[in-house]
N, C-alpha and C positions, 0 to 999 in steps of 0.2 A: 514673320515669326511663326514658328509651329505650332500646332494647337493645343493647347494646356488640356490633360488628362485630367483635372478633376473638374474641366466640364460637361466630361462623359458622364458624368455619375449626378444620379439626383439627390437632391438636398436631403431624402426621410433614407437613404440609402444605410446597410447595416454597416457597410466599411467606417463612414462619416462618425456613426454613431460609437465603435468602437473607437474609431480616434478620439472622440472627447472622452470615450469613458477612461482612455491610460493617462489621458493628460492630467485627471483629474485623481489619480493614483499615485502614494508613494512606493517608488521602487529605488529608495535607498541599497535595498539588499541585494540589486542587480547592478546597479553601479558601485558599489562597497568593492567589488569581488575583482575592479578593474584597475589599475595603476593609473595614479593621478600625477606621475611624473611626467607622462608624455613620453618617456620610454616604450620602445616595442612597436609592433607593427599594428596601427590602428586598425579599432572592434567597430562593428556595426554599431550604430544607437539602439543603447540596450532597449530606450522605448518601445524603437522601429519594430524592434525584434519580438518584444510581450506583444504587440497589438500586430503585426504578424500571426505571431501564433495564437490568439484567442479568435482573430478571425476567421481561421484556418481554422479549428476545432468548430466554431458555430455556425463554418459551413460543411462542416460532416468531413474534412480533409484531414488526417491525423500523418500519413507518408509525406515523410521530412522531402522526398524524389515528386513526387505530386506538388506540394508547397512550391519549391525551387522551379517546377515547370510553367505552375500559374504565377509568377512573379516575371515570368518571359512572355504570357500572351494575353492574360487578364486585363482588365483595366481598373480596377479594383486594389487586387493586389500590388499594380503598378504605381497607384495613389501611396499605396501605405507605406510603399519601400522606398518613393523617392524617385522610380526609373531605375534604382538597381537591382540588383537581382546574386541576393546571396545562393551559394550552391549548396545543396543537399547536408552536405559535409558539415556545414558551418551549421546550418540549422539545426541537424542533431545536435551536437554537440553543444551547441546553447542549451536545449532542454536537459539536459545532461547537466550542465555543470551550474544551472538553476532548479534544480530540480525541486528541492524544498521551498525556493522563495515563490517557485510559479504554482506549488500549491496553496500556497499559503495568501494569493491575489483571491482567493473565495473570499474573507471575510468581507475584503474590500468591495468587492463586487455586491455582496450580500449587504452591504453601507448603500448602494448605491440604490439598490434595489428598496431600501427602508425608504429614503430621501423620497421618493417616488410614491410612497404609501402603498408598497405591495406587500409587505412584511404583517402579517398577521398572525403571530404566531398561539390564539387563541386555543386552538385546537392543532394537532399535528397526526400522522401517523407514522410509524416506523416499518418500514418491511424492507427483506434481503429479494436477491436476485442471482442465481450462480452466473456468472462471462466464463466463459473457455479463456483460457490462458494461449498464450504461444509457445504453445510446449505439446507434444503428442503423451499420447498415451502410454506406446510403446518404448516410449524412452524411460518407464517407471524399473528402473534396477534396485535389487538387494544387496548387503554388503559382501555377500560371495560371488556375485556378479564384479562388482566392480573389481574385488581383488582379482578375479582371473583376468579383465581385462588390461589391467596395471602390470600383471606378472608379462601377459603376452608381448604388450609393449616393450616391455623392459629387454625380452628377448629378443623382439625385433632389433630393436638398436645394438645387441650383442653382436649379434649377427653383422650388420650391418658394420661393424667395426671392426670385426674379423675379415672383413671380404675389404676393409679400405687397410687395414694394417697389417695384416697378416700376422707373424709371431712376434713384430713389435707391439711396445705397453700401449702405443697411441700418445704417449706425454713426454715424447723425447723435445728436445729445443728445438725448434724449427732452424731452416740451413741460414735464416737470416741474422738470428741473434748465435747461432753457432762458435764464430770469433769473438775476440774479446775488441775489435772495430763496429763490430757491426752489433754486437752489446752498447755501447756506449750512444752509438748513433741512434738506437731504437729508446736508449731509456733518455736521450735529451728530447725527443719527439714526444714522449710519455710524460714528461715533466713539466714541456711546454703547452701541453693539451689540459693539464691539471692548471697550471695556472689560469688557461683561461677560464676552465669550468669556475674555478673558484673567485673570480673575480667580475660573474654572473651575474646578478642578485636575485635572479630569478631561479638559479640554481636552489634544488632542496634534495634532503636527503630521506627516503622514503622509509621509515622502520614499521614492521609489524607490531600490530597489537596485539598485548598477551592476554586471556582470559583469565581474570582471579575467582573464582570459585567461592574464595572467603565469603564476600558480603549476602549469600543467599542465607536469608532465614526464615524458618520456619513458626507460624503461629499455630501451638498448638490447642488453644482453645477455640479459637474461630473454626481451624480442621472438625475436632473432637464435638461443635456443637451439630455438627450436620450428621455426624452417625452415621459416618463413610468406611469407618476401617481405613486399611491399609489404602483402598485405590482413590481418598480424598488425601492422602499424603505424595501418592504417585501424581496421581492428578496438577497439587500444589506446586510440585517439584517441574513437571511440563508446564505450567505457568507462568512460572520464573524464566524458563529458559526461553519459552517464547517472549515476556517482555524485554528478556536481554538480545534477541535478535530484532526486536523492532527499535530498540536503541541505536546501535550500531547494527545498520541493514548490511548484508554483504551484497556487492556489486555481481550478479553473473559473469564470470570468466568467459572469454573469447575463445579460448583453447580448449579441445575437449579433453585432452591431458590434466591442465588445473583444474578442470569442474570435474574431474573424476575424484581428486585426491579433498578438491572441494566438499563431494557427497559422500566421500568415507569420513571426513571430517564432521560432517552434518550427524550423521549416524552414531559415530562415537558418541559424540554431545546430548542426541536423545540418550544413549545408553550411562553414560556417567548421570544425567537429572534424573532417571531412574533409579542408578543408585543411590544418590544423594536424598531421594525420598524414601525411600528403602530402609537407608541408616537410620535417619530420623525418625522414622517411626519403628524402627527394633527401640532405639534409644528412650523415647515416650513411654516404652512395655516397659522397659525396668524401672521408670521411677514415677510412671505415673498411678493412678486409682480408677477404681472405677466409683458407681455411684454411692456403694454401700462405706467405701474410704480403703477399701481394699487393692493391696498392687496384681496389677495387671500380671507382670511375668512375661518372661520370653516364651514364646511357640512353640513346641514340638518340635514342631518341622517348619523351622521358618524358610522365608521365600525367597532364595538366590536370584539373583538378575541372570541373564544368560551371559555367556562366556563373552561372545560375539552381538553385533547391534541385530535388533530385528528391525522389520519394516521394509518399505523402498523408500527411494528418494527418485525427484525428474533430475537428468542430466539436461535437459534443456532450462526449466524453470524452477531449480529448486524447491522454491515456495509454493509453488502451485502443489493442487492437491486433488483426489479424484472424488467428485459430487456429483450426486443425483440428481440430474435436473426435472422440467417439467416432464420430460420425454424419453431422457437418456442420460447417462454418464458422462460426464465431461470432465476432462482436466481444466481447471481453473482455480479462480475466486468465487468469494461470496462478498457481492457488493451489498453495501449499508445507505441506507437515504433514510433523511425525515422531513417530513411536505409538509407544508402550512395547506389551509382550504384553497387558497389561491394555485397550486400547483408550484410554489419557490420552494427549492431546496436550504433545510437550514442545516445538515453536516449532512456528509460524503466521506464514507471511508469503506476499507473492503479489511477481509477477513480471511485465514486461509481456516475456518474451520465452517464444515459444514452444514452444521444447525445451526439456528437462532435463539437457542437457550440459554446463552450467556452474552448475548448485546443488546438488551432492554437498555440496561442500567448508563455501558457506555455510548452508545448512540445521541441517549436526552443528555448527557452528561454534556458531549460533544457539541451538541445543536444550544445548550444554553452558551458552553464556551463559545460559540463562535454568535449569536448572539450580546455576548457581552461584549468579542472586542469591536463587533461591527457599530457599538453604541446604543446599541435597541435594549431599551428600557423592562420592555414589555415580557413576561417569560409566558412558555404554554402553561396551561391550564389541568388540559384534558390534552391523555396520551393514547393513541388506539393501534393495535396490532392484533395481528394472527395467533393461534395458539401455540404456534411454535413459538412464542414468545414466551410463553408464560417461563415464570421464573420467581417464588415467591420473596427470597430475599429479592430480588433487584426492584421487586416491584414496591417493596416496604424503605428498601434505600432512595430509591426517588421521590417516593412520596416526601420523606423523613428530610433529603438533602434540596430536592428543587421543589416541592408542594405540586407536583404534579397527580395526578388522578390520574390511573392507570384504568383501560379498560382491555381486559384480554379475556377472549372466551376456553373456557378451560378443555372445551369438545371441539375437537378439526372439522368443521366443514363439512366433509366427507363422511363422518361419522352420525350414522343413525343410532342417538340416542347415550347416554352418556359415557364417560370412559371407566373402563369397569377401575372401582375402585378410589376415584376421584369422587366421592361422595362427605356431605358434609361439610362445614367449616367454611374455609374461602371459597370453597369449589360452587357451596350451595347458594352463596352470599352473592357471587360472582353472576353466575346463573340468574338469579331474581334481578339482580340490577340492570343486567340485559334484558332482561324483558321486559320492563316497565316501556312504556313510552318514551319517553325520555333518553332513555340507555338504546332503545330500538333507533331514534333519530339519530344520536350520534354515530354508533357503531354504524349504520348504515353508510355515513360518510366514507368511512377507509378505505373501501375501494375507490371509489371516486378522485379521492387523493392522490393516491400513491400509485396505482395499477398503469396510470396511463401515463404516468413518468417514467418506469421502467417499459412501458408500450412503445414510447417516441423514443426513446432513444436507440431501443433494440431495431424497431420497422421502419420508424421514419429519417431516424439518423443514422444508420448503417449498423452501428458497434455493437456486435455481439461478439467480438473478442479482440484481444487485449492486445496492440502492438506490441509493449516493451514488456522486458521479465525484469523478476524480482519485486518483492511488496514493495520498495518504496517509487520505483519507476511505474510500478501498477496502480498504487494509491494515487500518485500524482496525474498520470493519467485518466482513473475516476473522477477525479474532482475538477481536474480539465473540463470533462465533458458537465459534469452537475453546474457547474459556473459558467459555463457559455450558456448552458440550459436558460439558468436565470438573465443573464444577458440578455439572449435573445425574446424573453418574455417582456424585459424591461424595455426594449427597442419597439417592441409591437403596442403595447401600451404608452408608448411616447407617441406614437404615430396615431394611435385609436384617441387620445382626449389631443392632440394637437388640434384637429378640427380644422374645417373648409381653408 
């Protein structure tokens, strides 16, 4: 007999440990997405394939080409797959066409992690991270960019049809269907090809989605309490639009043709939410008041959107965006984590905007949700960040909705001495609580937390940028890695109280 491959491997091994942990996982939503007729040319074992891929991510492997080569010479990965060895091909496209169910294996994970007694979520802290995306710099085009290079195009192919047709249209009958024999003969081959498409079942018919406009609305008291003017209305208006692109995420196009007509499409859409918050707030000037009970009035010179979109867009990565990192500019994300003291991740998500002044609220929000479906009881207490965080609604919203205790210092770091003009009120309240002992112990924690989570992952685990494009392939890929994070803490800690 030949010698069995799982007794290369030792018992406290991470492969082993990964195989209990999917065994022990529902992945209804990876088997749901596969025909239980027995029709069709048999899939790998969706299992095979999740615990494949989590132990590929927690050992720092994210190339679907890498994966597919250690499943040929590994011994490890030879265990996992059985002795077979899916190709490259197969392996993307599984994460692909799981993409939301293999993010959404965190909570699970984060169950697993609880069972364990690592889940502490007493204390937490929040802080971002910019990743460079996979997308360059120089691929950032404006909307007059694109249209010349759509016009060029368009010429090209003119051209290139005059040189195949000459002063014919190009849409004469071909010499095949020309007779009314050789009609007949092509349209029973057309007829016979229809029936079979159609008695498929696997056949579908792919229609576009139309964007309805209608259901955006405007709150104009919530706007009106913050004392924004117009650019809390424009503001409100880019917030809807990015919540309806994180609804339905659009996939990056293959073709730099369709991501062209893609990114004038993207453009439009910032310039229409523009308008759209524009109108509504002319609309507010005619019938609303001000404090005295007085109407407001239309402007003078009120404010026209421009003709044409402004901005750029990445022809590589749409979504991605260009931020300032510790060092330098990068085209990317802005990754999200919140750590317990034990170093486990309780949410993982990323952001295409570049401050942190508006993800206090949803981050704890996130980390309670993903706390509650993991079953943990327990919520944080005490929340600690950076001043870029500060944010004084979000911080009276969490108190208000999860009873958390916010501690954020209202002066950066960096700053000797206070920020001019943050004087007073929360600022000074803020200030004295930090300094107590008390507030000095806590706060001391949050680097310790969070610093070296974003450390290991950047130096010790490779990733400081992003294989796949688009937020929802990029989100998915965060939280890949935040979950194998906690995995491999949960493996090392199985093996540390295992004992002699």
């Amino acid at each position: 007999m030949p010698p069995s491959l799982r007794e290369w491997l030792a018992e406290d091994h991470l492969a082993w440990f990964v195989i209990d942990a999917v065994q022990g996982m529902e992945l209804g939503a990876f088997y749901g997405a596969y025909r239980a007729d027995g029709h069709g040319r048999a899939a790998y074992e969706p299992s095979m394939m999740v615990t494949l891929i989590l132990y590929a991510y927690s050992t720092s492997l994210r190339s679907s080409r890498g994966i597919e080569r250690h499943c040929r010479q590994d011994v490890a990965y030879r265990v996992i797959t059985g002795n077979v060895v899916p190709d490259h091909a197969t392996i993307a496209r599984f994460v692909v066409r799981h993409e939301r169910a293999l993010g959404e294996l965190f909570g699970q994970v984060l169950r697993l992690c609880a069972k364990a007694g690592l889940v502490r979520p007493g204390g937490v802290a929040v802080d971002g991270s910019k990743m460079a995306a996979n997308a360059s710099r120089d691929q950032n085009v404006d909307y007059g960019q694109i249209a010349r290079e759509i016009i060029t195009q368009a010429k090209a192919i003119d051209e290139a049809e005059d040189q195949e047709h000459g002063d014919a249209r190009g849409d004469e009958l071909p010499q095949e269907i020309s007779t009314d024999a050789g009609r007949r003969a092509w349209l029973q081959r057309e007829l016979e090809s229809q029936r079979t498409a159609e008695s498929d079942p696997q056949a579908t018919d792919r229609e576009e989605a139309v964007a309805d406009d209608g259901h955006h609305q405007f709150d104009a008291e919530r706007i009106v309490s913050r004392s924004q003017g117009r650019e809390g209305w424009l503001r409100e208006a880019k917030r809807q639009l990015e919540a309806d692109r994180w609804a339905d995420p659009t996939p990056v196009r293959r073709s730099r043709q369709e991501r062209l007509l893609d990114a004038g499409q993207r453009l439009d859409g910032e310039l229409a939410a523009e308008s759209r918050g524009n109108t509504a707030y002319e609309q507010y000037r005619e019938t609303g008041r001000d404090s005295t009970g007085r109407r407001l009035g239309r402007h003078r010179k009120p404010y026209q959107p421009p003709a044409t979109p402004a901005g750029v867009v990445n022809l590589t990565d749409p979504d991605s965006h260009v931020m300032k990192g510790q060092r330098h500019y990068v085209q990317g994300y802005n990754t999200q984590a919140v750590v317990t003291e034990d170093q486990i991740v309780l949410a993982a998500e990323i952001t295409i905007e570049a401050g942190d002044f508006s993800h206090l609220r949803p981050m704890l929000t996130a980390a309670a949700g993903e706390l509650t479906n993991a079953g943990i009881e327990q919520t944080p207490q005490v929340a600690l960040a950076d001043a870029g965080y500060w944010n004084e609604q979000h911080m009276d919203d969490v108190t208000a909705d999860h009873a958390i205790q916010v501690l954020i210092p209202p002066d950066s770091g960096k700053r000797d001495g206070e920020r001019p003009g943050w004087t007073g009120g929360r600022y000074s309240w803020m200030r004295s609580v930090l300094a107590t002992p008390l507030g000095q112990s806590l706060y001391r924690k949050r680097k310790c937390m969070i610093e070296p989570v974003f450390a290991h992952t950047k130096h010790n685990r490779k990733f400081d940028q992003f294989h796949r494009r688009g937020r929802a392939a990029v989100r998915t890929e965060w939280r890949l890695m935040m979950m194998t994070h906690n995995l491999t803490k949960l493996h090392r800690h199985q093996i540390a109280t295992a004992g002699p």
